[in-house]
Each structure stands twice: as structure tokens, then as C-alpha cells.
N, C-alpha and C positions, 0 to 999 in steps of 0.2 A: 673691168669685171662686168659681164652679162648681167640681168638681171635674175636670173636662174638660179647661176651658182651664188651671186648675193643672196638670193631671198635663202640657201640651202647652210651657208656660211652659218650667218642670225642664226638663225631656225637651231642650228647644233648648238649653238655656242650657250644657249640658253641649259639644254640638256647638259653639258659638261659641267655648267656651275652644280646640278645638285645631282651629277653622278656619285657623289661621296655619302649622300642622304639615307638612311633609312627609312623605310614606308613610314613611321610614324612620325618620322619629322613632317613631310608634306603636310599634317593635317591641323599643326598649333599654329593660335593665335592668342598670344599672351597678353597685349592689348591694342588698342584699336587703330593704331598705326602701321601694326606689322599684319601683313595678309599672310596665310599658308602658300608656301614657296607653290603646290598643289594650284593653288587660284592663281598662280600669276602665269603657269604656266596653260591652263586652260583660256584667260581673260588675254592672252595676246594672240590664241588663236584665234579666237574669236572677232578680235579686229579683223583678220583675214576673211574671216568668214562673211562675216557683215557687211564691211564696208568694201568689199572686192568678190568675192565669189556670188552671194547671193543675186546683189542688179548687174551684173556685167559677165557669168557664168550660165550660161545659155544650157537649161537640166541639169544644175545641181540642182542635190538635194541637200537639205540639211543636215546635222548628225543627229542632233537630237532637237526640237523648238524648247524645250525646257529650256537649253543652255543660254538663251538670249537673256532667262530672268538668274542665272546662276551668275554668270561672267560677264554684264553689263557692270562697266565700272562705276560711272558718272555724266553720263552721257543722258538727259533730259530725254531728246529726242528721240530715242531707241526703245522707250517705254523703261517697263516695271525692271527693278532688282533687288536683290538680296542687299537690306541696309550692310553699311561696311564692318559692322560690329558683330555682323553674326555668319560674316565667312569663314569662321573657325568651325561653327555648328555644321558644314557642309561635310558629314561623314559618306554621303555620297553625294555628286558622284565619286566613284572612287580613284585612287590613282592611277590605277592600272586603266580605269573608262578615261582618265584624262589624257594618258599616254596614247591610248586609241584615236581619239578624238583629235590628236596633233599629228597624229600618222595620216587619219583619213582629210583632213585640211590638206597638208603640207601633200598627199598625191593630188587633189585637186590643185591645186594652184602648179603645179609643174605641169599639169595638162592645159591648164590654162594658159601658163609664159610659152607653149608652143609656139604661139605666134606673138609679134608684138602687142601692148595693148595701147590704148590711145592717150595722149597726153595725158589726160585729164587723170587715167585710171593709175599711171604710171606715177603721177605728183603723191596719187592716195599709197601706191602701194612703199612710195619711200619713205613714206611718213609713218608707215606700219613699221617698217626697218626698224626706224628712228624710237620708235614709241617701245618696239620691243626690246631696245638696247635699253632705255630709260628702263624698262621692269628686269632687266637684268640684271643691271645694281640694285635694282631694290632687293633683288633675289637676296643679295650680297649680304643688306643690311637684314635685313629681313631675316637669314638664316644665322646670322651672327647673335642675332637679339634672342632666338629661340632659344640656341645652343648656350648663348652667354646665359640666360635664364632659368637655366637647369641647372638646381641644387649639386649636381656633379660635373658641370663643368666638362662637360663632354669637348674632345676637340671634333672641328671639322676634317681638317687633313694639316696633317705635320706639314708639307708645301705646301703654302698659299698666297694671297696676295699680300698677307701683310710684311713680308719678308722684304718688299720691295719700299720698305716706309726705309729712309736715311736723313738727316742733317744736311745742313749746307752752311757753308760759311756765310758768317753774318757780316755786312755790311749796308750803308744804305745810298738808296738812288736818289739822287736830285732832280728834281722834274719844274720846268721853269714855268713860270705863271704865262698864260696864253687861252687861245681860240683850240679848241679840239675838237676832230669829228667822231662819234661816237656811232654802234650799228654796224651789222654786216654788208659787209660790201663784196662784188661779184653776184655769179650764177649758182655756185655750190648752194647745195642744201641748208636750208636753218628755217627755227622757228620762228613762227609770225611773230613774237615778243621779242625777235632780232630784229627785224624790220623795223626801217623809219632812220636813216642816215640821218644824221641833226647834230649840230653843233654847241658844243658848251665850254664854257670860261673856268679854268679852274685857277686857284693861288698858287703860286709857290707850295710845293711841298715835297716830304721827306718819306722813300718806303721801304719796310726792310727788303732785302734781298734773299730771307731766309725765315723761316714758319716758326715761330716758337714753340720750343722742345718741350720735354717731360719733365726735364729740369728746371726748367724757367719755372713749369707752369706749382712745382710742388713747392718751391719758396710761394707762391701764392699763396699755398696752401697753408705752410708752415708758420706765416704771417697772421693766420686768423681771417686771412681776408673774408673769409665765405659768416664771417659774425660782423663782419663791420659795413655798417650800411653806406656808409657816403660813398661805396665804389658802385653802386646799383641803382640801378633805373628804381624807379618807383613799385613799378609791375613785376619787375628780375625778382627786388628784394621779396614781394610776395612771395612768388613761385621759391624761393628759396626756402623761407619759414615754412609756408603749408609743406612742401616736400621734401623736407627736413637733407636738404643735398648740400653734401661736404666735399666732392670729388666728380671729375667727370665720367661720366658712365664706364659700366667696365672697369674703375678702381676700385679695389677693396684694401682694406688697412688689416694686416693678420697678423698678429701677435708683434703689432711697432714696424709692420715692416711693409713695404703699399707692393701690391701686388695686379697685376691686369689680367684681365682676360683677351686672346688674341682667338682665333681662330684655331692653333695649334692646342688650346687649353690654357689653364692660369698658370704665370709667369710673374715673376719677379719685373717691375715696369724697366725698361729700355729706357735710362735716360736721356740718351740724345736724340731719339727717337722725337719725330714732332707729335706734340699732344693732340690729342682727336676725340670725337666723341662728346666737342662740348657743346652748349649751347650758345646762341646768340646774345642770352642775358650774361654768359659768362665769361664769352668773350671780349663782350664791352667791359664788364668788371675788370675782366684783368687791364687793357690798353688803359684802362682808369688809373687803378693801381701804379703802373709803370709810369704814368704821366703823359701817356700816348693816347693815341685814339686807334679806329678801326679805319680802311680808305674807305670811298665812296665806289662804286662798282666803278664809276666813268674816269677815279684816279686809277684805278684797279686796271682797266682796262687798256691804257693810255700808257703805264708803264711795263707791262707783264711782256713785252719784247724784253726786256733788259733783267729778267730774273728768269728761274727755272720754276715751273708752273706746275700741276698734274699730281700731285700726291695725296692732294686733301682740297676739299670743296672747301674756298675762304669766304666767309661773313667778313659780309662787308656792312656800311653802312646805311645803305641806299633803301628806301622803301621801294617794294617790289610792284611799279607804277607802266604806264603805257607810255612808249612813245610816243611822237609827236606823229600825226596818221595815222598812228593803229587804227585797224578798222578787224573783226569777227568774221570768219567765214560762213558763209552762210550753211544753215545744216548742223550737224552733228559735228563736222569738223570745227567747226568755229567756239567749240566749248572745250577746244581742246586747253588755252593755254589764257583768253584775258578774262573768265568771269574768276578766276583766283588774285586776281590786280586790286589784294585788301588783307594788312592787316600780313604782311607777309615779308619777309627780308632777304635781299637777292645775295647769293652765295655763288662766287666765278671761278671759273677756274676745271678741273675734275678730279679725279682720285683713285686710289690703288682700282676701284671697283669700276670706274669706269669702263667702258667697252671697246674694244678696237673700234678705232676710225670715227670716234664719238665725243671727239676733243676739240675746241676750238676757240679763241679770244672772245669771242662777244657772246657764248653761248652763255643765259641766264638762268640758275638755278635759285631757284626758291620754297622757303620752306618757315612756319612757322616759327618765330622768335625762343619757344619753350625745347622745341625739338632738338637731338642728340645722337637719335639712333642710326644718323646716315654718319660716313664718313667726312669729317669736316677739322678745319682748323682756326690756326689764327697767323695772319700778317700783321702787325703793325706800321701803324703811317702817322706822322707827327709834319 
């Protein structure tokens, strides 16, 4: 695929997730996690804008210079922006200037892929791809946590992704103690926190072949476990008291009876269905519970030939650390991915929200231990 019709692929696939939205969804942010689906779809043009049309677009103009302080994410170098807790406050610009604003990029850069552009622009422009797939699941979560957060329980669309969540038969893989090389290997694309081929030793050990379900996870529940502290970290059990959390996100208990919120609106939970939406303190708790543990990203990675993968982002156990080489790109790009190497827990794997062509074994996702609102699971490894 040309790079053309790639960049034009992205580019829609973006607008289809919140073809289903009403203008006023675009504009909530209920708390400081979730951006308005509104920002994420002006903040990826913006990459284009920035880091590809501005130095390498010979008479562009820009759309607006406001937007560099609206849609700057995190990026130091780039200058000033709106802190992350107050891109809810952005009643303008508005959605319909945003939609402008992705119209008027997206003709420049096809005038630009006229001809080819030079390595260098070409490595930026896949990593824009790449960058706009990653906010496309955030779309995902993002627009779930709004909808799921309204007293009425609004659905998204009667079809969606979560229709594609099923079981799998449990059994477990044997993986023999040895030398392993860990890290993307070949030419294909990945992130710099792929990089660094390195080898590690792991034990003897055991993993499931299948995610723990809704069922599994509500005998936790029915145990009391979420009152009994020896299954929690020290810091889990905190977060547990201060935020008074009995269930994983998206469960509510209605009159004796547990109840989820999907996408389609609140439903009675799908027991076989694998459990999602929980956190990293509570996934430890439960492999506690069980008598299990969670893998290490590098068991994780070393076995997921031998299991079916893709439905739910797994917590693992691994601190979310640099390889051996890593090194920062220099610039704005180089803050893409190692000044978050702190304080973070790598999750492999991808998910119903995932993006086409945005899947792959060594790819590292990471996310705060407290966090819930992405789509995520639990493997067990013993």
C-alpha cells in the first residue's frame, strides 16, 4: 500500500469511530484521563501538521498558530499547552472548526505525497500513522468512559467492538527454563521501546492458554476478596479503601443482580466473557487469590506463539523499563516513548479497540498500575 492511500486509510478510520457521536459528546471530559474524542481528533492532526508539513512543506500555511498551544500533547519541545485537565474547558475551538482543520491538513499532505518524500520525512510520517492508531483506541476508551458515565447509560451503537470479546478453552503451556531473545526483530515498523534485541534467562513455567472470564473473576468478588487485604500490594490495598472499589469498572450491583455497561448500554454481565476494565492492582489481587501470579512481559512474550492473543491488553508483571541500548531520539521525537520509563506497568498483547495492522508480539503497552479505563485483562502464569 502506497503511502497515500495509507495516510487516507488512518486518517477515515479515525472519523468512523465517532461517526455514532453527538456533537455534545465531542466536548466531555470527566476526568483527567479521558481527553474529548473532539481533542484527540484535532491533536493527531496536528502531528501532521508539525512534524511533516510545517519544515518540509515548501508554502504551507498554517490553519490557525493558536492550535500548536490547543493540540500540543506533551511534547516539551514544541512549546506552550493547554495543561491535560483543562481540555474539557476547550468549548472552542469547535467541532465542526476541528473537522475543518482535519480536512484542510489531510488536503495538504496529499499534495505533499505527490511526490515521494525523503527517508528521513517518511520514518516521521509512519510514526504519525502509528501515533494516530494509538489515539484511536484511546477514542475507544475514551468514548466508553463518557457514555459509560452518564447517568443514563447511553449506548454507543447496538454493533460494536465489544461483540468480538469470547472465551477460550483453558488449558496451560509449559515453557522449559532457558536462554531467550527478547525485542523486535526485522525491518517492519515498531517503537523505539521495541528496540534493543537482548537476551534473558527465564524458569520453568506455567501460562494460561485462555484470559480469565466474568465468572472467575465474580467468585472473587463473592469471596470478599476486595475486604481482605493479604491478596494486595500495599499501595493496591490503599487505592482500594480511599476509593471505596468493590468491582471492575463498568460493574454495577442492581437490585442482587451485577450488571455491566458495554458499549450497546447496561446489560446483565456475560459470564464467559473475559473480564476487562480492571486494574493492575487488581489483577495482582486476584493471581494472588488463585494462588497464581501474573507473567513477566518477557514470559508473556516467549510464549504468546502458542496461545490466541488480541482481545484485551494483559498486565503483566514487568516494570515498564528500557532496554538494554535504548537510547532518545533526538528532538521532539525522542519524548515520544522513554521519559515515561517510571512508575509504570507494561501490558502486551492488543484489544477489541486495537487498530487494523497495529498488532504485534513485542509491541509494549504501558499504563499506570491505578488505571482501568483502557481495555485490558488477566492471563495467569504459575
Amino acid at each position: 500500500m502506497d503511502l497515500k492511500t495509507q495516510y487516507k486509510k488512518v486518517r477515515k478510520h479515525s472519523l468512523t469511530i465517532c461517526q455514532p457521536l453527538q456533537t455534545e459528546d465531542y466536548v466531555v471530559q470527566p476526568v483527567v484521563d479521558v481527553s474529548p474524542p473532539k481533542w484527540h481528533l484535532g491533536h493527531t492532526t496536528w502531528f501532521f501538521e508539525t512534524f511533516i508539513l510545517k519544515p518540509n512543506f515548501k508554502g504551507y500555511k498554517e490553519f490557525n498558530p493558536n492550535y500548536n498551544y490547543v493540540f500540543n500533547s506533551y511534547y516539551e519541545t514544541v512549546g506552550a499547552r493547554v495543561i491535560r485537565t483543562d481540555r474539557g474547558n476547550l468549548s472552542r475551538p469547535t467541532v465542526a472548526d476541528v473537522y475543518q482543520y482535519r480536512a484542510y491538513v489531510d488536503q495538504a499532505m496529499e499534495n505533499f505525497l505527490h511526490e515521494e518524500p525523503s527517508v528521513a520525512v517518511k520514518e516521521i510520517l509512519i510514526l504519525g500513522l502509528n501515533h494516530e492508531q494509538q489515539h484511536q483506541e484511546l477514542l475507544w476508551y475514551d468514548i466508553k468512559y463518557i457514555l459509560g458515565h452518564n447517568p443514563l447509560f447511553p449506548a454507543y451503537a447496538d454493533e460494536n467492538i465489544e461483540q468480538n470479546l469470547h472465551s477460550s478453552p483453558q488449558n496451560w503451556i509449559k515453557i522449559a527454563a532457558g536462554v531467550y531473545e527478547i525485542g523486535h526483530k526485522g525491518t517492519d515498523f515498531c517503537f523505539d521501546n521495541e528496540l534493543g534485541l537482548h537476551k534473558v534467562y527465564l524458569n520453568d513455567f506455567e501460562i494460561s492458554s485462555a484470559l480469565v472470564t466474568n465468572a472467575d473473576y465474580l467468585e472473587f468478588i463473592k469471596e470478599n476478596a476486595y475486604h481482605e487485604f493479604k491478596h494486595w500490594y500495599a499501595e493496591a490495598w490503599d487505592w482500594v479503601k480511599v476509593n471505596a472499589i468493590k468491582a471492575p469498572l463498568y460493574w454495577y450491583e442492581v437490585d442482587g443482580v451485577w450488571m455491566r455497561y458495554d458499549l450497546s448500554g447496561l446489560k446483565p454481565i456475560k459470564l464467559n466473557d473475559p473480564v476487562s476494565h480492571i486494574s493492575f492492582y487488581e489483577a495482582a489481587a486476584f493471581a494472588s487469590w488463585k494462588g497464581m501470579r501474573l507473567p513477566t512481559e518477557f514470559e508473556w512474550e516467549i510464549a504468546a506463539t502458542q496461545f490466541n492473543w488480541g482481545q484485551l491488553w494483559e498486565w503483566t508483571e514487568s516494570a515498564y523499563l528500557p532496554y538494554p541500548g535504548f537510547s532518545k531520539a533526538p528532538g521532539a521525537i525522542g519524548e515520544y516513548n522513554g521519559k515515561f520509563m517510571v512508575n509504570q506497568k507494561v501490558l502486551r498483547g492488543a484489544s477489541i479497540a486495537t487498530s487494523p495492522n497495529h498488532q504485534r508480539i513485542t509491541y509494549r503497552n504501558f499504563f499506570h498500575p491505578n488505571l482501568r479505563w483502557h481495555y485490558n485483562g488477566i492471563r495467569l502464569a504459575k
